[in-house]
C-alpha positions as CSV (number, residue, x, y, z in Angstrom):
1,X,-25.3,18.4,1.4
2,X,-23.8,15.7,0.1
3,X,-24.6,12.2,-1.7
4,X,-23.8,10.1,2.0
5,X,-26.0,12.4,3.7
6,X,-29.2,12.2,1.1
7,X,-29.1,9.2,0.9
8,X,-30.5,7.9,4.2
9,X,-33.7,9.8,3.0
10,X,-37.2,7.4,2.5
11,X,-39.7,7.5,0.0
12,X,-41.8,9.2,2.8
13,X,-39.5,12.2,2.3
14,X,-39.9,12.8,-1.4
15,X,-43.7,12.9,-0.9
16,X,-43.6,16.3,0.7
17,X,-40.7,18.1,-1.6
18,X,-40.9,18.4,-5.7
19,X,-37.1,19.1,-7.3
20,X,-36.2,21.7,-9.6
21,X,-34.7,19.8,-12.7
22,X,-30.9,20.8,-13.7
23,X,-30.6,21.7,-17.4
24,X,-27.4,20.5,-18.8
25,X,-25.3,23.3,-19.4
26,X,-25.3,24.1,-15.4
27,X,-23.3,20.5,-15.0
28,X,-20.1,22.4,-16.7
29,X,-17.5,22.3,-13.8
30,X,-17.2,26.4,-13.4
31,X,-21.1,26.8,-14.1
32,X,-22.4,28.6,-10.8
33,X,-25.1,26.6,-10.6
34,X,-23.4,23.2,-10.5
35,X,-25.1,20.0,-9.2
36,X,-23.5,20.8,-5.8
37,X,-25.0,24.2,-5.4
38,X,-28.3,23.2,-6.9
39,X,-28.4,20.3,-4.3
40,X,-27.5,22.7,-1.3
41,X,-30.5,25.0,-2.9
42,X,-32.9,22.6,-2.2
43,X,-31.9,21.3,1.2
44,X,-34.1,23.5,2.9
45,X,-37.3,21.6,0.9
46,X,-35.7,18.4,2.7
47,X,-35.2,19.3,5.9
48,X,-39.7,20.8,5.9
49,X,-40.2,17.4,4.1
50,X,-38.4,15.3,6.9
51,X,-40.1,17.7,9.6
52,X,-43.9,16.8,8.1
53,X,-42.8,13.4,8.0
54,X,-41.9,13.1,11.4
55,X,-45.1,14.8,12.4
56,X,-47.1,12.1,10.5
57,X,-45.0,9.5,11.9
58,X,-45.9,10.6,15.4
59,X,-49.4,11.7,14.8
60,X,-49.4,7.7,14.0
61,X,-47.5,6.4,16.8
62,X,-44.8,5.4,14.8
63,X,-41.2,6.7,15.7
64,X,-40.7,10.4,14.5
65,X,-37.0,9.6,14.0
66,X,-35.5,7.1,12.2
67,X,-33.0,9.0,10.1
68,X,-29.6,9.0,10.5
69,X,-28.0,12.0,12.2
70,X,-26.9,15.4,10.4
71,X,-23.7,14.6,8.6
72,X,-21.0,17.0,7.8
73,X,-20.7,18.0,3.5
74,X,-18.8,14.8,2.1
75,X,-15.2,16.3,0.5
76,X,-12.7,14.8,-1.0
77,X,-10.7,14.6,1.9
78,X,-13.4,12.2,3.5
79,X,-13.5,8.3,2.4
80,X,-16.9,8.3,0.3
81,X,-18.8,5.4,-0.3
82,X,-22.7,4.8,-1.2
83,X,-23.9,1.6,-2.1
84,X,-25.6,2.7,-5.3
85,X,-22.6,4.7,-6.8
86,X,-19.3,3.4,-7.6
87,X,-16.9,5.0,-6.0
88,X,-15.1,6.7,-9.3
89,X,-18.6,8.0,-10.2
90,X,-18.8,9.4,-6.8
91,X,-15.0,10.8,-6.8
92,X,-16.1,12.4,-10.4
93,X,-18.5,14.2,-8.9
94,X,-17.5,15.6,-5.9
95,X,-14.0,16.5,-7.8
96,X,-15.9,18.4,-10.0
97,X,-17.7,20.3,-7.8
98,X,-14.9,21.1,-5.0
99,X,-11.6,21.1,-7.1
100,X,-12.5,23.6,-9.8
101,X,-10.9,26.6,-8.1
102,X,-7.3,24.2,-8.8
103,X,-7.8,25.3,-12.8
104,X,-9.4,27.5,-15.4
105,X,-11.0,26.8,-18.2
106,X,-10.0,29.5,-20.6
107,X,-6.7,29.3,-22.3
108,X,-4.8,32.7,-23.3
109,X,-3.4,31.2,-26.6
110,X,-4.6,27.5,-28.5
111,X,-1.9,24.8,-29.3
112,X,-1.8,22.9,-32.9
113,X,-3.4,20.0,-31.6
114,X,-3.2,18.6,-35.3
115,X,0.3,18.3,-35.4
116,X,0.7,15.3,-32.8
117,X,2.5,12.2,-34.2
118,X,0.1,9.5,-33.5
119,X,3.4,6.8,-33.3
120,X,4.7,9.2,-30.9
121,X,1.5,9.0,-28.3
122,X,1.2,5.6,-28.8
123,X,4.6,4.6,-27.8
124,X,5.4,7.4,-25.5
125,X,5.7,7.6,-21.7
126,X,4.5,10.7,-19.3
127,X,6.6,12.0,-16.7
128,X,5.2,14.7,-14.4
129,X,7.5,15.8,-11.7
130,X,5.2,17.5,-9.5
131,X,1.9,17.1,-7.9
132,X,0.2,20.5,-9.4
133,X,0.9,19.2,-12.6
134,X,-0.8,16.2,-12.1
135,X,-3.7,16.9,-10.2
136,X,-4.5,19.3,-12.7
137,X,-4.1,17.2,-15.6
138,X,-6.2,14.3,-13.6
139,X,-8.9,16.8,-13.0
140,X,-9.2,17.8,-16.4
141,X,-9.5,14.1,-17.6
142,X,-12.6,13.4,-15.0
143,X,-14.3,16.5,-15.4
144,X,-13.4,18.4,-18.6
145,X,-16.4,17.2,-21.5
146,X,-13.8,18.7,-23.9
147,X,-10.8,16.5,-23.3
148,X,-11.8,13.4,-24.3
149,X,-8.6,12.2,-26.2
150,X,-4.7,11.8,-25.1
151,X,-3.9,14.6,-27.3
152,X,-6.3,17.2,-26.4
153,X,-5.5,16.6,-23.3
154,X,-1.6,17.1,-24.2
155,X,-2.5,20.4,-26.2
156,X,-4.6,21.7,-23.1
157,X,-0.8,21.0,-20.6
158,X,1.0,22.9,-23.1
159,X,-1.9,25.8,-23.4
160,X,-1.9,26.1,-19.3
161,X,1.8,25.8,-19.4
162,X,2.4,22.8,-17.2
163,X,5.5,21.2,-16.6
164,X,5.7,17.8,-18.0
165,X,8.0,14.6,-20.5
166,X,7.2,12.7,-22.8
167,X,9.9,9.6,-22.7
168,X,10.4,6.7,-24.8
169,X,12.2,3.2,-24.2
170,X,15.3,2.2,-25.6
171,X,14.1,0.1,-28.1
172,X,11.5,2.8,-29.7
173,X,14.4,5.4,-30.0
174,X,15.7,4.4,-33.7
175,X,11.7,5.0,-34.5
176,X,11.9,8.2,-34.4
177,X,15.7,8.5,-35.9
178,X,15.6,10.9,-39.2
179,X,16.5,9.1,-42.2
180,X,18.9,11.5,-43.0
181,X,20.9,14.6,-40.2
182,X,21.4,17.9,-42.4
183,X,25.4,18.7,-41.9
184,X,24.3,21.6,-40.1
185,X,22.9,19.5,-37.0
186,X,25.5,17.3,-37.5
187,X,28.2,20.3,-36.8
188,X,26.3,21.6,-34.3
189,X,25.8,18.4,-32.1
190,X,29.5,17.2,-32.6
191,X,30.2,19.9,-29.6
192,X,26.8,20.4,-27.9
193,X,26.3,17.0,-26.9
194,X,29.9,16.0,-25.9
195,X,30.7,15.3,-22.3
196,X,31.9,18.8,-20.7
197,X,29.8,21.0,-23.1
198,X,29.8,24.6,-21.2
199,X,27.4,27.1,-22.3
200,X,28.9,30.4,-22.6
201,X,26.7,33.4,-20.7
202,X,26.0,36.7,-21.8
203,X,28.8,39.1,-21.2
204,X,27.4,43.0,-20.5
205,X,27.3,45.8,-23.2
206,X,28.0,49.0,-23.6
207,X,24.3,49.5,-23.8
208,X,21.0,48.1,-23.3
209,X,20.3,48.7,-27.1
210,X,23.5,46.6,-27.9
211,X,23.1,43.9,-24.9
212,X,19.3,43.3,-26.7
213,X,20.5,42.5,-30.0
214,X,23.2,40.0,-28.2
215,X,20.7,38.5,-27.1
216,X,18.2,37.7,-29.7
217,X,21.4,36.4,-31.7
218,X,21.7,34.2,-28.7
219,X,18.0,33.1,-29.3
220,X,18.5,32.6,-32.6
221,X,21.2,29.9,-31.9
222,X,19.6,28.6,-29.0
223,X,16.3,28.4,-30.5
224,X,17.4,25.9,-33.2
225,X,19.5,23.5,-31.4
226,X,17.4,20.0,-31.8
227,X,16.6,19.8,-28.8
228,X,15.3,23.3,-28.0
229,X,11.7,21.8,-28.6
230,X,12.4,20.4,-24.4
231,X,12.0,24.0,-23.4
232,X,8.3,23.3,-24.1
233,X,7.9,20.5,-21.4
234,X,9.6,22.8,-18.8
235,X,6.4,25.0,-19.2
236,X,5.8,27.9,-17.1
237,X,8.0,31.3,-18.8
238,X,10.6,28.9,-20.0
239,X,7.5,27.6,-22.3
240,X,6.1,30.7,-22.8
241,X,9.5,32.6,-24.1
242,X,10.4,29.9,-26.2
243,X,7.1,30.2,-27.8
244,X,7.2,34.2,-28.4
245,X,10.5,34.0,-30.3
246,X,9.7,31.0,-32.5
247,X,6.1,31.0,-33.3
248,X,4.7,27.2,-32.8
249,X,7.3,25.7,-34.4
250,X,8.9,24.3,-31.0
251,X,5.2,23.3,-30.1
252,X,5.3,21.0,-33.8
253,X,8.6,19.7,-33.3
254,X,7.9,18.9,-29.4
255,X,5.0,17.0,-30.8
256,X,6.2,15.4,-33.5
257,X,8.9,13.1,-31.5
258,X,12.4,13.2,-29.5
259,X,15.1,15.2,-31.7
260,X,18.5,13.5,-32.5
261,X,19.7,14.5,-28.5
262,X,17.7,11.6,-27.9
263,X,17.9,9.1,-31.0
264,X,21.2,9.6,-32.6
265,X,23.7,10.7,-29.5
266,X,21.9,9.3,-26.8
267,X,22.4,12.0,-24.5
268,X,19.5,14.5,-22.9
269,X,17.7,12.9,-20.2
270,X,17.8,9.1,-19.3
271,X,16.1,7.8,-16.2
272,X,18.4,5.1,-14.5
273,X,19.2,6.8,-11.4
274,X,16.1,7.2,-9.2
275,X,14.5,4.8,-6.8
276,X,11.7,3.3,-9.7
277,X,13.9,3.5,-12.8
278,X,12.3,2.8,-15.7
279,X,14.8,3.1,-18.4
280,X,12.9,5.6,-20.4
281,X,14.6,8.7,-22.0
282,X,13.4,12.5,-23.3
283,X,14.7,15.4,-24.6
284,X,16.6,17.5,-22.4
285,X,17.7,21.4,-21.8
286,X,20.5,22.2,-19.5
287,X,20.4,24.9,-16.7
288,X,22.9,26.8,-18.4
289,X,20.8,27.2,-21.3
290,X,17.4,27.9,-19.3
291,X,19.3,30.6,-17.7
292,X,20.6,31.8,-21.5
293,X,16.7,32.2,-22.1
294,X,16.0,34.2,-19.4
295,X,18.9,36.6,-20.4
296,X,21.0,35.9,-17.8
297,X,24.1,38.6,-18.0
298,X,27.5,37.8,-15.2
299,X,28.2,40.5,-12.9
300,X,31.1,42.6,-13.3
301,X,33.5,43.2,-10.4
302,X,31.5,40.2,-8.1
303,X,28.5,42.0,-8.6
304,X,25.1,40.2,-8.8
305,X,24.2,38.5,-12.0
306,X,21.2,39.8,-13.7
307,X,18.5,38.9,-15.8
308,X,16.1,40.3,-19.0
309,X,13.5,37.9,-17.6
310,X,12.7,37.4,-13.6
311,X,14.9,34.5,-12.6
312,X,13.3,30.8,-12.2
313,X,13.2,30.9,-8.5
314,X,10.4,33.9,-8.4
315,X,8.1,31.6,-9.3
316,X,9.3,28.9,-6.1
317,X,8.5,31.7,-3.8
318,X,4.8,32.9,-3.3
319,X,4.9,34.7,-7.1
320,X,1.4,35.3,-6.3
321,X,0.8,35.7,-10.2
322,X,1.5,32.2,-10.8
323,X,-0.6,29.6,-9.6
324,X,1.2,26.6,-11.4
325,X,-0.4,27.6,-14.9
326,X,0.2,30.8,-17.0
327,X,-2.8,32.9,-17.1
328,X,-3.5,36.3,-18.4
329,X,-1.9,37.9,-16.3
330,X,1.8,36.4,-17.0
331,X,1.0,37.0,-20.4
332,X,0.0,40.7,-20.3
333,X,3.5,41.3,-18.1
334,X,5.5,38.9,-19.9
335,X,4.3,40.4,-23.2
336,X,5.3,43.9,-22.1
337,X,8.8,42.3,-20.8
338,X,9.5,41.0,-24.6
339,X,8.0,44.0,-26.5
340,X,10.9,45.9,-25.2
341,X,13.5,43.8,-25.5
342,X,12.0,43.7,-29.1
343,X,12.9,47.4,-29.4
344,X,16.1,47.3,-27.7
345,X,14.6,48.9,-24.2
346,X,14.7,45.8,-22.5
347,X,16.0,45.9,-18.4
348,X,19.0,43.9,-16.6
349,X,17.7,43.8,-13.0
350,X,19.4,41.8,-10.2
351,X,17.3,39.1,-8.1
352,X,16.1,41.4,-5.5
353,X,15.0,44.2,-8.3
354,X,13.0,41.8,-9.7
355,X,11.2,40.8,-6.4
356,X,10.6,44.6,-6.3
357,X,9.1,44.4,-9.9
358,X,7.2,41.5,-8.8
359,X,5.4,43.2,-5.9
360,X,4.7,46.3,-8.2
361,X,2.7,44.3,-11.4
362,X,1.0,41.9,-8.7
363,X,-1.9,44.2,-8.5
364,X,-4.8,44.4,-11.6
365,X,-7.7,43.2,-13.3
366,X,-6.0,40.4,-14.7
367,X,-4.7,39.1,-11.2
368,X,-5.6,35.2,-10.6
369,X,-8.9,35.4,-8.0
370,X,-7.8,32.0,-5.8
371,X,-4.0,31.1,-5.5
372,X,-4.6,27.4,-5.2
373,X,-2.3,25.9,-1.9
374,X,-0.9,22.7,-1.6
375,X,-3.4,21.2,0.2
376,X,-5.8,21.4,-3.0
377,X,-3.5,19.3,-4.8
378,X,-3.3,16.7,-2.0
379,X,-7.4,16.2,-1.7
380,X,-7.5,15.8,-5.4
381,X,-4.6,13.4,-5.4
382,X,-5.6,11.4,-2.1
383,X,-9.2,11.6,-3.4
384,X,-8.0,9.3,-6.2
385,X,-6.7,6.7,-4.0
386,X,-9.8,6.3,-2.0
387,X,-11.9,6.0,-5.6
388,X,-9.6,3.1,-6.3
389,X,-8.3,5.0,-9.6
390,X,-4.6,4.6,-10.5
391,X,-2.4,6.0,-7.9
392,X,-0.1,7.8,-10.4
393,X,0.1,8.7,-13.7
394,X,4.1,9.7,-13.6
395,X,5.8,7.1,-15.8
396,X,2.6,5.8,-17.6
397,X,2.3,4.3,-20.8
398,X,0.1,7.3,-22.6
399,X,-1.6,4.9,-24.4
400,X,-3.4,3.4,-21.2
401,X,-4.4,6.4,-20.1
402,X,-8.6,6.0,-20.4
403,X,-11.3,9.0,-20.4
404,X,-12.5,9.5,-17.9
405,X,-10.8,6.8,-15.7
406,X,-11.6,4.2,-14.2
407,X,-10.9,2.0,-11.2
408,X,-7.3,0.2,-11.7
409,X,-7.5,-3.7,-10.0
């Protein structure tokens, strides 16, 4: 039952029917008992009401129907309007109620919030490059009591693992320029960020013993370039990796402010290219090196590449353990994948041994209950057109960015 279809109820009505009142905590967005499900509890005390009423009416000689007809449940997918609710209020609501099964609200691991540079979110830009990500991150801005701020609701992105930028312009770059570049940066940039820069792979070892420690050396350099903080706004397992062998110091750095990539050899990412350019540039890992993360070894005699980690494109192809944030059970897997490359007893597998792998750790306890489709994103996002709310957050100022939000005229 829905808002639209209550509301062509009369005082007559309410004479016949007394309403259980809500308590509070049952408005939290994954409460059972939410608003929506309390209203749908009482619309059998409604329709007896309307029923009594319409005997009186006709006991009268008055017409026993003057109601509307039944209307279907209002979703987002249907325009909403009702004459005493603005229409964000109303888009609030029924996003609350219908979109919750796009999230979760428990977080496997809690980002420094604290260490945000307050000059950074004030001059920075957001770039999300896909729907999920947003919809998500518009969701938890209308609905979530707890993000009430642009950097909670940063933290909570990097907890869930979304994939997101933050760009400044041109002009704000020399900002966030260091005073002073150690000469160990400066060595190391002199040939990372020149045009033509090739990242060497991992060749095979002998053993899986040896091929581990190559790698973590690997980390070790790759893990301290400036600009290895990006691998945080590519979320998902590049995130998550990155995370395991540094601690949070990526997470500090990625909020502190754009490394030197950005500020002193203008290189990483600059947007000039697409259709909406908007001049704005972020930090910036290559392919080469994402692959370099994942343990990427060349085959030997043209065999198959493989990899210490499942390759990025398990996760484009019903990876029905990720539903566009990392959960518990990525972490429990993942976890087990880096404990034994820890001890040496990591696993090269090619692409289709991983999809075996895959299909063999999908099952469990920890297994996400609703894969969210792409239809769920497209309600949420098309239910914010209709509301009159900002069409888009990609390419926003941060700083305009309003909790929860509003119409945009």
């Amino acid at each position: 039952m829905s808002a639209d279809s209550c509301s062509g109820s009369t005082d007559e009505d309410l004479l016949f029917v007394r309403f259980v009142e809500v308590p509070e905590v049952l408005y939290h967005p994954r409460a059972v008992n939410s608003p929506a499900a309390w209203i749908r509890f009482n619309v059998k005390k409604l329709e007896q009401s309307r029923r009594q009423t319409s005997e009186a009416r006709a006991a009268r000689g008055i017409d026993p129907s003057p109601y509307r007809r039944s209307q279907s449940p209002a979703r987002l997918s249907d325009p909403f309007f009702v004459s005493h609710e603005r229409p964000e209020v109303m888009f609030r609501r029924m996003l609350k109620d219908e979109s919750a099964k796009i999230t979760y609200t428990e977080s496997t691991w809690f980002a420094p919030g604290f260490a945000w540079n307050a000059d950074f979110l004030e001059t920075a830009y957001i770039f999300i490059p896909d729907i999920e990500s947003e919809a998500r991150l518009r969701y938890w801005a209308n609905c979530w009591d707890t993000i009430g701020t642009i950097h909670r609701l940063l933290s909570t992105a990097i907890e869930h693992g979304l994939k997101f930028y933050l760009a400044l312009p041109q002009d704000r770059l020399r900002q966030f320029r260091p005073i002073i570049v150690d000469s160990l940066d400066r060595t190391s940039a002199s040939s990372l960020y020149t045009a033509g820069f090739q990242e060497p792979n991992l060749s095979p070892a002998e053993n899986m013993a040896t091929f581990c420690t190559l790698y973590l050396a690997r980390m070790n350099d790759l893990l301290r370039r400036p600009h290895a903080q990006a691998f945080i706004g590519e979320g998902g397992q590049f995130s998550w990796i990155a995370r395991r062998w540094t601690g949070v110091r990526l997470i500090e750095e990625f909020m502190s402010g754009p490394s030197i990539q950005v500020t002193v050899h203008n290189r990483g990412f600059y947007d000039s290219a697409s259709q909406d350019a908007s001049y704005l540039s972020h930090d910036a890992v290559s392919e080469q090196e994402k692959d370099l993360l994942l343990g990427y070894c060349t085959g030997i005699n043209s065999c198959s590449g493989k990899w210490l980690f499942p390759p990025a494109e398990i996760f484009d192809n019903n990876f029905e353990l990720w539903t566009g944030e990392w959960n518990a059970a990525l972490d429990h897997i993942y976890g087990r994948l880096a404990d034994d490359i820890a001890r040496g007893k990591g696993k090269l597998r090619t692409k289709e041994k991983w999809k075996n792998w895959i299909r063999n750790n999908e099952r469990g306890q920890r297994r996400p209950r609703y894969l969210p489709i792409t239809q769920d994103f497209t309600d949420v996002m098309d239910g914010i057109s209709r509301a009159g709310l900002r069409p888009t957050w990609h390419k926003q100022l941060l700083d305009d960015i309003m909790f929860p939000e509003q119409r945009w005229d």
